[in-house]
mmCIF file as Biopython writes it, N, C-alpha, C and O atoms, coordinates in Angstrom:
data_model
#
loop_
_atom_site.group_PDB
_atom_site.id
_atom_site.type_symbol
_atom_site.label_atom_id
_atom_site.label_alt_id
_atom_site.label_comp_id
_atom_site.label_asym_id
_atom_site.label_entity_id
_atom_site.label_seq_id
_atom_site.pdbx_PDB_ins_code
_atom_site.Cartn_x
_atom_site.Cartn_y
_atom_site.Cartn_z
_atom_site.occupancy
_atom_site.B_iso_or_equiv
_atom_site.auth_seq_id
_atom_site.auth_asym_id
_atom_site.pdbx_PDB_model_num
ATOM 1   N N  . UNK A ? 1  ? 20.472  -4.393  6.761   1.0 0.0 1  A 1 
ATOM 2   C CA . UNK A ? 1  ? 20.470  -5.687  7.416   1.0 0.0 1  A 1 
ATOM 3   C C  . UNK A ? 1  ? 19.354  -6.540  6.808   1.0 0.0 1  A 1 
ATOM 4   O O  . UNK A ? 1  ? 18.190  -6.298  7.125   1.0 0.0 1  A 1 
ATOM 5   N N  . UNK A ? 2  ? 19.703  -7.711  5.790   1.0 0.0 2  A 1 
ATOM 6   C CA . UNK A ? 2  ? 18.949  -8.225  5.983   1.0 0.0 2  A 1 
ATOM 7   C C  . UNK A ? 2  ? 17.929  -9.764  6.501   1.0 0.0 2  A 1 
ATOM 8   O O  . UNK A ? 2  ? 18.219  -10.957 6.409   1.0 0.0 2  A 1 
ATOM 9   N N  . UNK A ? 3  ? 17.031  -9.269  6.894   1.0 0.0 3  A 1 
ATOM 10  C CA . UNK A ? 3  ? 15.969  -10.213 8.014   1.0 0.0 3  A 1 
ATOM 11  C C  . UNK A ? 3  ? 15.216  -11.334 7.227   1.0 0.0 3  A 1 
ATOM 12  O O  . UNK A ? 3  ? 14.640  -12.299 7.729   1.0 0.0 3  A 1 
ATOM 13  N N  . UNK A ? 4  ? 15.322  -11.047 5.990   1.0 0.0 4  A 1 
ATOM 14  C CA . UNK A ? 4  ? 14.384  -12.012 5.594   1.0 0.0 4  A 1 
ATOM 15  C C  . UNK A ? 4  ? 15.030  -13.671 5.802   1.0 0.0 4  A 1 
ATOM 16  O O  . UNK A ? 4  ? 16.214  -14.007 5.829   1.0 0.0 4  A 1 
ATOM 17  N N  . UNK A ? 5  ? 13.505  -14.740 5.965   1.0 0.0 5  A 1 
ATOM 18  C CA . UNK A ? 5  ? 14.086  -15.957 5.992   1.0 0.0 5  A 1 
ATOM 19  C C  . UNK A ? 5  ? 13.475  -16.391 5.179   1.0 0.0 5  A 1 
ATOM 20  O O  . UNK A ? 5  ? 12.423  -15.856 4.829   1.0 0.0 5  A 1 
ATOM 21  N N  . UNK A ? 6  ? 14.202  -18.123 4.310   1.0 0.0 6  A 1 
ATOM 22  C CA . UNK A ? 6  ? 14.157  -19.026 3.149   1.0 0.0 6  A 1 
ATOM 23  C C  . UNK A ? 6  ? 13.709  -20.287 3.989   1.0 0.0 6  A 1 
ATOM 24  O O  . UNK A ? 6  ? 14.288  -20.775 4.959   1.0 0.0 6  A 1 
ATOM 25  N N  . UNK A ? 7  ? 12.568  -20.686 3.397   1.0 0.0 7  A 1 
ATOM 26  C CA . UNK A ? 7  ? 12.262  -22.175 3.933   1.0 0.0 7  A 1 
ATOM 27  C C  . UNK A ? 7  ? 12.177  -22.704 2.598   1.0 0.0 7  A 1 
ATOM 28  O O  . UNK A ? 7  ? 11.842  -21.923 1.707   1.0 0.0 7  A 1 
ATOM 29  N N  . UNK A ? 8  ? 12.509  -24.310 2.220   1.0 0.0 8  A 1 
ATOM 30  C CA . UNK A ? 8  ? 11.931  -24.847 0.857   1.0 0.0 8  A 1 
ATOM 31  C C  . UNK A ? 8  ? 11.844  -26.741 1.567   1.0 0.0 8  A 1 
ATOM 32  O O  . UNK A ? 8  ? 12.601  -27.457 2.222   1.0 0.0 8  A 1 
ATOM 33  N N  . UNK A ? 9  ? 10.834  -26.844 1.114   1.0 0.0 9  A 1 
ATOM 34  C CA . UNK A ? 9  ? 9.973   -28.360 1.257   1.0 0.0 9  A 1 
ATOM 35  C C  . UNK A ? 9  ? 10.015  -28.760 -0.164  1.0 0.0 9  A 1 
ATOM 36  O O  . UNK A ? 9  ? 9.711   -28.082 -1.146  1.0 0.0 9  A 1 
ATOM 37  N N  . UNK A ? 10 ? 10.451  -29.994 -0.107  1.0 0.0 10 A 1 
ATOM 38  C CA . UNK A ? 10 ? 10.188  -30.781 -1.595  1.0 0.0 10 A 1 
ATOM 39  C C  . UNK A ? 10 ? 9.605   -32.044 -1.049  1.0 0.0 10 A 1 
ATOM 40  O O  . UNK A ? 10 ? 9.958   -32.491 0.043   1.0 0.0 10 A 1 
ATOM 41  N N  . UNK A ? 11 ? 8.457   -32.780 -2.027  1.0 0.0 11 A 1 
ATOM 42  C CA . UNK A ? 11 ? 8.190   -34.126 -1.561  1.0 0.0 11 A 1 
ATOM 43  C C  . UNK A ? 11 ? 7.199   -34.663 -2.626  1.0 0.0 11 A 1 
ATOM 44  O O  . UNK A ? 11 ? 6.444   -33.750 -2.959  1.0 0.0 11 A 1 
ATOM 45  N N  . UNK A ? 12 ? 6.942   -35.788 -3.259  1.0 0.0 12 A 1 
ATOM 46  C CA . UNK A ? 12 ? 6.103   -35.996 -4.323  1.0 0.0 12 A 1 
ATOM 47  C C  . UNK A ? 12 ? 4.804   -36.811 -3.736  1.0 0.0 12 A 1 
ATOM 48  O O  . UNK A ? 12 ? 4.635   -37.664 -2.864  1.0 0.0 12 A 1 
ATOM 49  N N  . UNK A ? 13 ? 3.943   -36.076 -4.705  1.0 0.0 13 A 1 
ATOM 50  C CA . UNK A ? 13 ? 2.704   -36.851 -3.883  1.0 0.0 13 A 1 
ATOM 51  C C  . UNK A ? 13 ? 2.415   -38.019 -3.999  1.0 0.0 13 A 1 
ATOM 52  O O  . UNK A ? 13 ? 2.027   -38.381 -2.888  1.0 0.0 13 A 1 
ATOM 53  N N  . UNK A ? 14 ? 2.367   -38.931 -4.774  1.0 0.0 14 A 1 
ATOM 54  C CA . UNK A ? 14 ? 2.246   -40.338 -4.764  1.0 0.0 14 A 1 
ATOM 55  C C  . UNK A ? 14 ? 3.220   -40.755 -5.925  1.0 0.0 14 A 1 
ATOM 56  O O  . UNK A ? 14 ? 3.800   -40.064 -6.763  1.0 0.0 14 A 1 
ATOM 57  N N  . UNK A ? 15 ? 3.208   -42.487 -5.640  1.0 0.0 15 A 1 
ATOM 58  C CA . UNK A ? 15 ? 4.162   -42.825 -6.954  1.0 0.0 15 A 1 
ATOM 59  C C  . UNK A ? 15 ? 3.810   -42.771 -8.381  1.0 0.0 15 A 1 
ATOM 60  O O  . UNK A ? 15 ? 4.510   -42.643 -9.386  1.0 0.0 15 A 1 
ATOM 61  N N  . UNK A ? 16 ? 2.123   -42.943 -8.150  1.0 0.0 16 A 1 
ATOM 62  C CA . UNK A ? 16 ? 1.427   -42.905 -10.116 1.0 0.0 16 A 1 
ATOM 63  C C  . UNK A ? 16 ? 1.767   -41.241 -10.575 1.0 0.0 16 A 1 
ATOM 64  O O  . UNK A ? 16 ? 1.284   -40.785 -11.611 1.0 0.0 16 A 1 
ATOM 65  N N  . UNK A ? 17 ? 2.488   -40.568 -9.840  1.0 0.0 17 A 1 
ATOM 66  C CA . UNK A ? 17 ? 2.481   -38.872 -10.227 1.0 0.0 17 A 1 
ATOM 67  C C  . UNK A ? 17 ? 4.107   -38.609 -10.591 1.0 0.0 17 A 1 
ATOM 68  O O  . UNK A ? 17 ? 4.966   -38.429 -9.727  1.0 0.0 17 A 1 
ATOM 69  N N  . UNK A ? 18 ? 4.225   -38.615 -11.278 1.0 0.0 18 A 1 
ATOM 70  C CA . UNK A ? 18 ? 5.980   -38.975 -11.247 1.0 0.0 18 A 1 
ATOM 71  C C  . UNK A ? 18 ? 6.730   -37.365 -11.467 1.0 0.0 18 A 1 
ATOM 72  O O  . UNK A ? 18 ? 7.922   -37.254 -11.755 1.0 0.0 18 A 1 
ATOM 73  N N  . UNK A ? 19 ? 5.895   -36.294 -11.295 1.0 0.0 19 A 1 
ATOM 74  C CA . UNK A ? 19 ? 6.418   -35.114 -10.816 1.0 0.0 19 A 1 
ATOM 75  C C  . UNK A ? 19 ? 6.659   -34.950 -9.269  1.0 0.0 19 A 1 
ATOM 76  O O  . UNK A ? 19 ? 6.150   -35.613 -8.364  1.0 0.0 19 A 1 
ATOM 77  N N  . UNK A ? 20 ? 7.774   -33.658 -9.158  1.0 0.0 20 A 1 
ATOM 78  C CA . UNK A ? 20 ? 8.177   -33.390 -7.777  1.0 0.0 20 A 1 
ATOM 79  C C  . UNK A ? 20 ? 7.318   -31.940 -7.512  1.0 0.0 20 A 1 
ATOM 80  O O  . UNK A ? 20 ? 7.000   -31.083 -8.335  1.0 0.0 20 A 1 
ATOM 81  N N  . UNK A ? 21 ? 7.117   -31.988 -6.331  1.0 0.0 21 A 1 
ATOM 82  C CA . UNK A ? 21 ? 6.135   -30.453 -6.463  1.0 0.0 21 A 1 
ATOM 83  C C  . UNK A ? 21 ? 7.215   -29.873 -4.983  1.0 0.0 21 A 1 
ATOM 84  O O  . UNK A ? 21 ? 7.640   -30.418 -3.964  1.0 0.0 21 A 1 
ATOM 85  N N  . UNK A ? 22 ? 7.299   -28.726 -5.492  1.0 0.0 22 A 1 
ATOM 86  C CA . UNK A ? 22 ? 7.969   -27.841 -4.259  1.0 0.0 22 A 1 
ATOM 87  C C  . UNK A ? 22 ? 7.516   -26.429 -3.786  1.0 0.0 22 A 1 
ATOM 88  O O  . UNK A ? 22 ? 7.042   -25.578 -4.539  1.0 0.0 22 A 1 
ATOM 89  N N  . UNK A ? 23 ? 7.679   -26.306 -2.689  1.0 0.0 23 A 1 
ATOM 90  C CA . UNK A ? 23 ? 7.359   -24.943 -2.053  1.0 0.0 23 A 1 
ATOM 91  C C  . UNK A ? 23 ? 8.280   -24.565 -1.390  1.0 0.0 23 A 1 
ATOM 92  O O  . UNK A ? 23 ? 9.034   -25.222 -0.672  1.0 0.0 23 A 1 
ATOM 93  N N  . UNK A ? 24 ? 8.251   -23.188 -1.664  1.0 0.0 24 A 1 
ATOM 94  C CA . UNK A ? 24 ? 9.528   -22.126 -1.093  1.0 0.0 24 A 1 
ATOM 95  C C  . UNK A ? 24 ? 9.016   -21.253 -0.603  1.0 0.0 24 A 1 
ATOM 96  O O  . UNK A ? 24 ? 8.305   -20.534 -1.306  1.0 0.0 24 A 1 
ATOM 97  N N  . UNK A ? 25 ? 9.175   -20.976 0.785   1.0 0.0 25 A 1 
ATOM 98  C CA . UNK A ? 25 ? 8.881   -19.681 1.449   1.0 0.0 25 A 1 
ATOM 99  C C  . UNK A ? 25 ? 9.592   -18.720 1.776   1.0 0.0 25 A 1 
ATOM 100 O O  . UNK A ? 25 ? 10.355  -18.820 2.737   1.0 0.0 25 A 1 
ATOM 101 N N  . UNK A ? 26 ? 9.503   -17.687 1.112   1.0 0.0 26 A 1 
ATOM 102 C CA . UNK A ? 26 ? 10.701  -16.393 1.445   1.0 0.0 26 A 1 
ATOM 103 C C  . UNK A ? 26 ? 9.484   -15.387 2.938   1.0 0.0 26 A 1 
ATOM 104 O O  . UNK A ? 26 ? 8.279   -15.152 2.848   1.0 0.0 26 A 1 
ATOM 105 N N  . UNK A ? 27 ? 10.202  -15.124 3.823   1.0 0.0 27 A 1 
ATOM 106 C CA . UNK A ? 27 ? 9.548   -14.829 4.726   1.0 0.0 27 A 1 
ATOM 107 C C  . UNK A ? 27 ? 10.150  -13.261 5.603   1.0 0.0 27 A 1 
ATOM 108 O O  . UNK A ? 27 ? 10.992  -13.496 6.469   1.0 0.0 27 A 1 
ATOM 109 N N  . UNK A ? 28 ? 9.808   -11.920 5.437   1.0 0.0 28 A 1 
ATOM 110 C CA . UNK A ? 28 ? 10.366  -10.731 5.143   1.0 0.0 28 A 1 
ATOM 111 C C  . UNK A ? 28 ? 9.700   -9.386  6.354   1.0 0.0 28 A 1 
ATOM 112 O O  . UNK A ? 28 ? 8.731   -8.750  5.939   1.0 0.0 28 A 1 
ATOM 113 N N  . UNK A ? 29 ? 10.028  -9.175  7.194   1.0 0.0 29 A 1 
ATOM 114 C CA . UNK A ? 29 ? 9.134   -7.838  7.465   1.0 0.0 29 A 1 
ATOM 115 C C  . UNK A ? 29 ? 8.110   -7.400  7.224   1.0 0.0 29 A 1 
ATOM 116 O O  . UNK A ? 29 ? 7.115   -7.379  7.949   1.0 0.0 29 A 1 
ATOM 117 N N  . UNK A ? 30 ? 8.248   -6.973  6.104   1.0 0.0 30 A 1 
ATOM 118 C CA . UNK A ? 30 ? 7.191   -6.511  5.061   1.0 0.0 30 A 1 
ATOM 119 C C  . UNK A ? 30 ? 6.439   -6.859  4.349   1.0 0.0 30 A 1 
ATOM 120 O O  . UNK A ? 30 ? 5.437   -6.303  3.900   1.0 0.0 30 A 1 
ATOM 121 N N  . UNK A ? 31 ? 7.144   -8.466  4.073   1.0 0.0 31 A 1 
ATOM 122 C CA . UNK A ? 31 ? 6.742   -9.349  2.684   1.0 0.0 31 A 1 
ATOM 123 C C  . UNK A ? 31 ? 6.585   -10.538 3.031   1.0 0.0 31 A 1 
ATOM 124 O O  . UNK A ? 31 ? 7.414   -10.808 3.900   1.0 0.0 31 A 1 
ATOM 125 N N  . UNK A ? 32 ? 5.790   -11.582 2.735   1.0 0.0 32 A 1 
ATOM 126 C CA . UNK A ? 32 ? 6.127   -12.939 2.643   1.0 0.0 32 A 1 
ATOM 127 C C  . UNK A ? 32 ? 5.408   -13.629 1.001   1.0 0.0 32 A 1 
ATOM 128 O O  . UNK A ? 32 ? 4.351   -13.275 0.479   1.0 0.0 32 A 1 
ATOM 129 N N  . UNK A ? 33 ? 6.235   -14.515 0.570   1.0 0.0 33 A 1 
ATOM 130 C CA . UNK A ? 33 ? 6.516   -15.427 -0.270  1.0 0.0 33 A 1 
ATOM 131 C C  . UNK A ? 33 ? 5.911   -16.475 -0.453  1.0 0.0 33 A 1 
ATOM 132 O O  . UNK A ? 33 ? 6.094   -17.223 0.508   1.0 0.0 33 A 1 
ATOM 133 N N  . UNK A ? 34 ? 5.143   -17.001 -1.370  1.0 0.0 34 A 1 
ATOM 134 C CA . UNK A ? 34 ? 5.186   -18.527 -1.099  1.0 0.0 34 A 1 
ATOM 135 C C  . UNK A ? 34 ? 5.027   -18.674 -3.040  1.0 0.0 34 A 1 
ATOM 136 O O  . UNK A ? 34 ? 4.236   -18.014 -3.712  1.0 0.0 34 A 1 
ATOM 137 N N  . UNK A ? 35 ? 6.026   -19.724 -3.588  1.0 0.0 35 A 1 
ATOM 138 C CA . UNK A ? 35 ? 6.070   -20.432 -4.753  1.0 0.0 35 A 1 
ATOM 139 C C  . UNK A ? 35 ? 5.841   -21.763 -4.512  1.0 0.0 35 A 1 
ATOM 140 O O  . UNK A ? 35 ? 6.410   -22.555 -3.760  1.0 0.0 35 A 1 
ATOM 141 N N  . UNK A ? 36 ? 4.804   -21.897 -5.360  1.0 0.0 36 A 1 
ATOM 142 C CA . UNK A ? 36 ? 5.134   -23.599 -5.566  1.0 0.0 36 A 1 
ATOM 143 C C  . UNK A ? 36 ? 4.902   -24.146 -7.224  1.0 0.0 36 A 1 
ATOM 144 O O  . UNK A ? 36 ? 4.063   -23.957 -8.105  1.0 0.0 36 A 1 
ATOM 145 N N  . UNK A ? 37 ? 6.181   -24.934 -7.066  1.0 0.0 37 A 1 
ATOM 146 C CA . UNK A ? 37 ? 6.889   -25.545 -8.208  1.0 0.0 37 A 1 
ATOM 147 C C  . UNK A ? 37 ? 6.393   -26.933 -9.001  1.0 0.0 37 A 1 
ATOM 148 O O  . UNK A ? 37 ? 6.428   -27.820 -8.149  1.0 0.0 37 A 1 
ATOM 149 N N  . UNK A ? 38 ? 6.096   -27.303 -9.846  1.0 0.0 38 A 1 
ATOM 150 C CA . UNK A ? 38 ? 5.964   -28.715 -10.066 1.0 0.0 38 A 1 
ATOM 151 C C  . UNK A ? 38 ? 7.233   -28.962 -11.392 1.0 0.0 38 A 1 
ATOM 152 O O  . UNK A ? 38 ? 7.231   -28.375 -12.474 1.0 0.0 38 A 1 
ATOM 153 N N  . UNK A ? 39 ? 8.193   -29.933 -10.949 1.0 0.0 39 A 1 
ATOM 154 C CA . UNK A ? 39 ? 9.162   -30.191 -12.035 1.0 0.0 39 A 1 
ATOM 155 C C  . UNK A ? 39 ? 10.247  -28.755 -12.181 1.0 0.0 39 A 1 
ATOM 156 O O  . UNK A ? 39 ? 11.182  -28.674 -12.977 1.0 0.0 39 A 1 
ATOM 157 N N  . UNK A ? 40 ? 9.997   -28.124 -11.590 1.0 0.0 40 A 1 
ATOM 158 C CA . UNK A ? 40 ? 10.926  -26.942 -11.684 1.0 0.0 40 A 1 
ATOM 159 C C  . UNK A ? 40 ? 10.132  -25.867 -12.173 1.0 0.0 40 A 1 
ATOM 160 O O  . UNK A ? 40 ? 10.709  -24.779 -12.176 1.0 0.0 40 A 1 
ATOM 161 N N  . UNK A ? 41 ? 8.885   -25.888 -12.612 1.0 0.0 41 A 1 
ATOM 162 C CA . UNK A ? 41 ? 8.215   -24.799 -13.461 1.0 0.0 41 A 1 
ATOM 163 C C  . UNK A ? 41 ? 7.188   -24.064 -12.349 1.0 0.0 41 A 1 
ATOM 164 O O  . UNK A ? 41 ? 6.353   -24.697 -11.703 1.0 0.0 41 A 1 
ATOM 165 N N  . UNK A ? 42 ? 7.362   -22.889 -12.263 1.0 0.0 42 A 1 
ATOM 166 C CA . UNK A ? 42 ? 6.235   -22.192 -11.339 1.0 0.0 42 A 1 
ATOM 167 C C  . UNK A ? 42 ? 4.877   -22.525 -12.033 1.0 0.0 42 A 1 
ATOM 168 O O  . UNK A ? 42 ? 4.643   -22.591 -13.240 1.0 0.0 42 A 1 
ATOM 169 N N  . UNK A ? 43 ? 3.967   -22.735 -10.882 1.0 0.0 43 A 1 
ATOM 170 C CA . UNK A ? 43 ? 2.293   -22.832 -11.006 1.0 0.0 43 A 1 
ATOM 171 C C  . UNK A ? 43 ? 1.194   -22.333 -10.466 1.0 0.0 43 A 1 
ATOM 172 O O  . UNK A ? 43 ? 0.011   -22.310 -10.807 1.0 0.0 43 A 1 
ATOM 173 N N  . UNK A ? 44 ? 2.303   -21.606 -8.803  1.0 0.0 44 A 1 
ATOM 174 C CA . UNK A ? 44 ? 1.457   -20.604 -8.344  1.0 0.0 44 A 1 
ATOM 175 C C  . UNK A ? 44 ? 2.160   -20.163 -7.745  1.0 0.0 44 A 1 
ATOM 176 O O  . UNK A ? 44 ? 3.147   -20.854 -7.493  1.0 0.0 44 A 1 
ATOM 177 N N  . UNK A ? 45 ? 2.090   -18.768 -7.158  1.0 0.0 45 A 1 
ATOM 178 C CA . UNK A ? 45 ? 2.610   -17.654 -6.534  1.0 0.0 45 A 1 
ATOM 179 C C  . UNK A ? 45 ? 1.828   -17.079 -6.024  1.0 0.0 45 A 1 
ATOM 180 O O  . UNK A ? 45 ? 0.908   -16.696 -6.746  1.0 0.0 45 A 1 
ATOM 181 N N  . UNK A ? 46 ? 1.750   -16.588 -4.011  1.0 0.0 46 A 1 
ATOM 182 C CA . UNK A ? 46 ? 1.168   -15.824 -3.531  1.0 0.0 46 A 1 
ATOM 183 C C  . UNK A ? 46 ? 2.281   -15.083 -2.625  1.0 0.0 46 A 1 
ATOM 184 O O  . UNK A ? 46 ? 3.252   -15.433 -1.954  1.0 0.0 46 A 1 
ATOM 185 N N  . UNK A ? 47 ? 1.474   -13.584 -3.038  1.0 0.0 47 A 1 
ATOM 186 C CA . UNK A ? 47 ? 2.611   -12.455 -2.464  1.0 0.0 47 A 1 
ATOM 187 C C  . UNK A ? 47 ? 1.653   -12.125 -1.256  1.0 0.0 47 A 1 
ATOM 188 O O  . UNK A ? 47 ? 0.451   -12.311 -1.442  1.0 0.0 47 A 1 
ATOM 189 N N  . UNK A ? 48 ? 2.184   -11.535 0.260   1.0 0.0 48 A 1 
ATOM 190 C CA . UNK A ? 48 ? 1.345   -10.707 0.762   1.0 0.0 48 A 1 
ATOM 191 C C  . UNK A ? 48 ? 2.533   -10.009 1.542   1.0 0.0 48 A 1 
ATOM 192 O O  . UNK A ? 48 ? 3.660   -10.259 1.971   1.0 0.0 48 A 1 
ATOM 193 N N  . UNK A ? 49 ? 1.347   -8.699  1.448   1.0 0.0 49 A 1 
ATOM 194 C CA . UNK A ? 49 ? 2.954   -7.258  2.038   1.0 0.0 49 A 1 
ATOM 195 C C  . UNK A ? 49 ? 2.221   -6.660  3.255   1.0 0.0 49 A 1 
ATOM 196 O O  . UNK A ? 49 ? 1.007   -6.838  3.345   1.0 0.0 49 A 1 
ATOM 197 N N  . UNK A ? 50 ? 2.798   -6.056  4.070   1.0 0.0 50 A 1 
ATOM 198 C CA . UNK A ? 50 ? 2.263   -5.957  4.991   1.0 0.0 50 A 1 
ATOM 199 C C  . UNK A ? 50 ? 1.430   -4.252  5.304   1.0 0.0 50 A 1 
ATOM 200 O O  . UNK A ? 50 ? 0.726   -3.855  6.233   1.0 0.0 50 A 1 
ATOM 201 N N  . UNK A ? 51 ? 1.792   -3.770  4.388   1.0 0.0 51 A 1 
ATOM 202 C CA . UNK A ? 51 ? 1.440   -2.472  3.746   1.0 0.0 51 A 1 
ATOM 203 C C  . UNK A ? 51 ? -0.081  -2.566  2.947   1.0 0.0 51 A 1 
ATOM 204 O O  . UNK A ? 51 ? -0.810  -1.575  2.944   1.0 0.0 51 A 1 
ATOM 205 N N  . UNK A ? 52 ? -0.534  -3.958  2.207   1.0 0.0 52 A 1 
ATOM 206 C CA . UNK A ? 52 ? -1.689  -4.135  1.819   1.0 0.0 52 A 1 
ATOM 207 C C  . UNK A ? 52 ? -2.751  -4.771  2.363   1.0 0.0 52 A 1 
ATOM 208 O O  . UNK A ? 52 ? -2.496  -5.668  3.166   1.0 0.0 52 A 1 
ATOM 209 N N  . UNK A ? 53 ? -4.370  -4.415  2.016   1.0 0.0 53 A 1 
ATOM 210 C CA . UNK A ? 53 ? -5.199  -5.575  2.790   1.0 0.0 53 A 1 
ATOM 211 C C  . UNK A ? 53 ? -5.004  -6.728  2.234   1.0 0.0 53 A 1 
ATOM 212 O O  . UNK A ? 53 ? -4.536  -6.678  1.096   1.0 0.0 53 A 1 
ATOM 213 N N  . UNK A ? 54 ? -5.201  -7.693  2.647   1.0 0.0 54 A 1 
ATOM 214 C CA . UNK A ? 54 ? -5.580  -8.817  1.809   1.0 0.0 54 A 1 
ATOM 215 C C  . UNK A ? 54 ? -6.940  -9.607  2.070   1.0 0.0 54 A 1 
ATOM 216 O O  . UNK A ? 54 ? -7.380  -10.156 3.080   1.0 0.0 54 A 1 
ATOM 217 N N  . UNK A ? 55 ? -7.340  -9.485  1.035   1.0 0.0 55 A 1 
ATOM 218 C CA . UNK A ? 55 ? -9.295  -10.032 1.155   1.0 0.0 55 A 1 
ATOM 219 C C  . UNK A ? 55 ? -9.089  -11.257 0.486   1.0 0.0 55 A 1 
ATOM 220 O O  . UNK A ? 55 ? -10.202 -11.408 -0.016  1.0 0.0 55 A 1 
ATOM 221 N N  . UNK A ? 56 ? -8.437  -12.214 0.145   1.0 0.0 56 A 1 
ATOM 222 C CA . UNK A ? 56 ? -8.283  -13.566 -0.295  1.0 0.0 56 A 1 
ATOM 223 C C  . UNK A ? 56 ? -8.908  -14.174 1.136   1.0 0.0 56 A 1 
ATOM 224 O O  . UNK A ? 56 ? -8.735  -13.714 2.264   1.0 0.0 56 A 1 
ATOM 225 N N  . UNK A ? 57 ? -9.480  -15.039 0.847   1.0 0.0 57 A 1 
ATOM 226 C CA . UNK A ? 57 ? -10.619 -15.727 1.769   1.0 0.0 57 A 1 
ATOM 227 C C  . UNK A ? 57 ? -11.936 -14.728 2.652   1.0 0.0 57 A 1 
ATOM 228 O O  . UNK A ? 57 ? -12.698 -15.276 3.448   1.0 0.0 57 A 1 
ATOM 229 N N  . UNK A ? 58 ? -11.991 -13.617 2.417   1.0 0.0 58 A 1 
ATOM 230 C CA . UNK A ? 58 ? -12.838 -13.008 2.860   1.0 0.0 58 A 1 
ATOM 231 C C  . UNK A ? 58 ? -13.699 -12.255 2.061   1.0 0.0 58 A 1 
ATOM 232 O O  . UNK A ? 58 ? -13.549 -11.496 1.103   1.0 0.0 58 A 1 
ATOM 233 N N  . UNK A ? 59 ? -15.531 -13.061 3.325   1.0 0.0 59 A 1 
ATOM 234 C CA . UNK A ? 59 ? -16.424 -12.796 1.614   1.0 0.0 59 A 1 
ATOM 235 C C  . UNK A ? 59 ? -17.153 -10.921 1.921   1.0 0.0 59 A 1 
ATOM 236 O O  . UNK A ? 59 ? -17.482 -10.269 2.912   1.0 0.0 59 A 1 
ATOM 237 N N  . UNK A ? 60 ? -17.134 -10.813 1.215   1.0 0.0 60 A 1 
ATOM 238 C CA . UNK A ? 60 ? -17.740 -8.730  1.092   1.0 0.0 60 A 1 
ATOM 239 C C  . UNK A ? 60 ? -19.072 -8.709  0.360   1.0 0.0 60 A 1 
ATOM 240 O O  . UNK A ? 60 ? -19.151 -9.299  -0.718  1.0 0.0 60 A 1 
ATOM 241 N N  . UNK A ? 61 ? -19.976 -8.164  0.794   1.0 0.0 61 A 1 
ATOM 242 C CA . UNK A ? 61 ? -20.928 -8.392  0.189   1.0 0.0 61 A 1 
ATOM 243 C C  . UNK A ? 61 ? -20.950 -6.674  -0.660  1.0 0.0 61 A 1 
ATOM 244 O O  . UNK A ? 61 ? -21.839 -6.394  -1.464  1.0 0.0 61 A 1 
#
């Protein structure tokens, strides 16, 4: 069965920027998704699973 859900937002940031930037959220049990696009070309990708820590924003001395 599967649970996972698809969100995608498109919207350009101003008119002097004449690219489209998009984000897609795949959203999973286990997993969630997030791409974001400028012009169709990936520029960043963050994965997080629910099986791993994730220390992105957290400081460790």
């Amino acid at each position: 069965m599967n649970q996972s859900k698809n969100y995608k937002t498109e919207h350009s940031h101003s008119k002097r920027d004449k690219y489209i930037t998009e984000i897609i959220v795949n959203v999973h049990p286990l997993e969630k998704r997030v791409a974001v696009l400028e012009d169709g070309r990936l520029v960043e990708l963050f994965v997080e699973r629910k099986d791993k820590q994730n220390i992105v924003g957290n400081i460790y001395k």
